[in-house]
C-alpha positions, 0 to 999 in steps of 0.5 A: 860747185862756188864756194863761199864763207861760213858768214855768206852761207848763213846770209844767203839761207836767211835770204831764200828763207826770207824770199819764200816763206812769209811766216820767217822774220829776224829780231834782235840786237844790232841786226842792221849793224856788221860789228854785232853780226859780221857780214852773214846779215848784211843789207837784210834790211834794205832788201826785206824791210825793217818790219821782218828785220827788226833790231831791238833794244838791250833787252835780250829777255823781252826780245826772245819772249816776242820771238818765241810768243810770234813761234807760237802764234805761227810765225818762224821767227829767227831771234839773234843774241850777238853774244852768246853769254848774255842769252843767260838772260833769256833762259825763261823763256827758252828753257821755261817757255818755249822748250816746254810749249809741246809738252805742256799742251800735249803736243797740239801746239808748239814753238817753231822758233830758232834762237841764234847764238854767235860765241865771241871768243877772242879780239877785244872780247872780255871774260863776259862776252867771250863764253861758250855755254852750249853746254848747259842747253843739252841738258833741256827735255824739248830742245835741240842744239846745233852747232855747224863747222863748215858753210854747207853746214852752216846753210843747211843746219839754219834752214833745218832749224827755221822749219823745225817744227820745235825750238832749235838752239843755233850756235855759230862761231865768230872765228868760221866766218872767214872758213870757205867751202862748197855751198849749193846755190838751191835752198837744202837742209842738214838734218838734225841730230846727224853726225859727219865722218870727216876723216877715216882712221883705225887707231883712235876716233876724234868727236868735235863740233863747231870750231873744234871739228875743224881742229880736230881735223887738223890733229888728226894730220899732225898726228898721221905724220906720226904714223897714228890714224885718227878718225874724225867726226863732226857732230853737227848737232849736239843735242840730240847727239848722234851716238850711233856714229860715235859708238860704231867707230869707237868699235873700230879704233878703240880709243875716244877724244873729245874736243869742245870750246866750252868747259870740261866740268859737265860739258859736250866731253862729259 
């Protein structure tokens, strides 16, 4: 099978979603520019049009107010935020809004829109732009939250989040763009709320998502040079949490490590 980067697998979901699924359009800031959003939207623009590609102005709660009254009016918008710490700014509406909209009219109608949030740890990043705060958004009744590791994921968590028929939260990290893996050329998805076994082990189970389930793969080699054997799993979705898979190999090995990038305090850990 090709293998292609993280940033590639995202481009080409956007495309084959794009391509057979008229419902399906991008909004948000620098969505026409590589130093927002890297190569995974490169040229969108030129090949479906500034009318499904939109790049809005700074104004992250007005842009995700649109995205989720297109949702509910039955597009499939995809709103992107570049910098995940200044979605705080669009919390109305994702967590007052959109992630009520079942509910509040007794499951007739809903919100199918997927806001894409890209964490910006490191380079010229300052404290305000370099946050992770998926965290807080697991605490949300209505709202699913994913955070994919590898490029398959990356391909078939996004199509995933597009079709599902509620809001999803998709959080990417800047440093997987480069990561390179096998991604199927058909358009497929992952399935929500559904963990990964990356690596067997007996003496203790290692829980990661994102950037950190690739650490905590490469822990666990380091620690089988010191004869300890590690499981690890990718959780994939950190909201709903895939507890089934956790539980059954905490039965086996004993002893639980959770890695996360965000803070300790009420976190994926907690």
């Amino acid at each position: 099978m090709r293998e292609i980067s993280y940033s590639q697998a995202i481009r080409e979901a956007f495309v084959e979603l794009l391509r057979t699924d008229s419902r399906v359009f991008i909004l948000g800031q620098g969505v026409w520019s590589p130093w927002y959003v890297g190569t995974s939207m490169k040229d969108l623009d030129k090949e479906f049009g500034r009318g499904r590609i939109i790049d809005t102005p700074v104004s992250e709660a007005a842009t995700t107010g649109a995205a989720v009254g297109a949702a509910i009016a039955g597009m499939r918008p995809v709103v992107i935020h570049p910098r995940m710490d200044f979605m705080l700014l669009a919390v109305e509406q994702i967590v007052s809004q959109a992630a009520n909209w079942h509910f509040m009219f007794g499951g007739r109608v809903n919100a199918p829109v997927t806001i894409r949030a890209i964490i910006n740890r490191g380079g010229e990043q300052g404290a305000q732009h370099s946050q992770s705060v998926h965290a807080w958004f697991m605490h949300v009744p209505g709202l699913k939250v994913v955070m994919p590791a590898t490029p398959y994921d990356a391909k078939g968590l996004l199509v995933a989040s597009i079709l599902d028929g509620n809001p999803v939260l998709y959080v990417d990290d800047r440093w997987l763009y480069n990561e390179v893996g096998e991604v199927p050329e058909d358009l497929y998805s992952v399935p929500i709320g559904k963990a990964a076994l990356r690596r067997e082990g007996t003496d203790l189970t290692i829980v990661g998502s994102s950037y950190m389930a690739l650490q905590a793969i490469i822990a666990a080699e380091a620690l089988a040079e010191n004869g300890i054997s590690a499981e690890v799993i990718d959780l994939r979705t950190i909201k709903p949490l895939d507890d089934a898979l956790i539980i059954q190999s905490v039965r086996k090995t004993g002893r639980l490590l959770v890695t996360d990038g965000g803070w300790t305090t009420c976190g994926v850990a907690a």
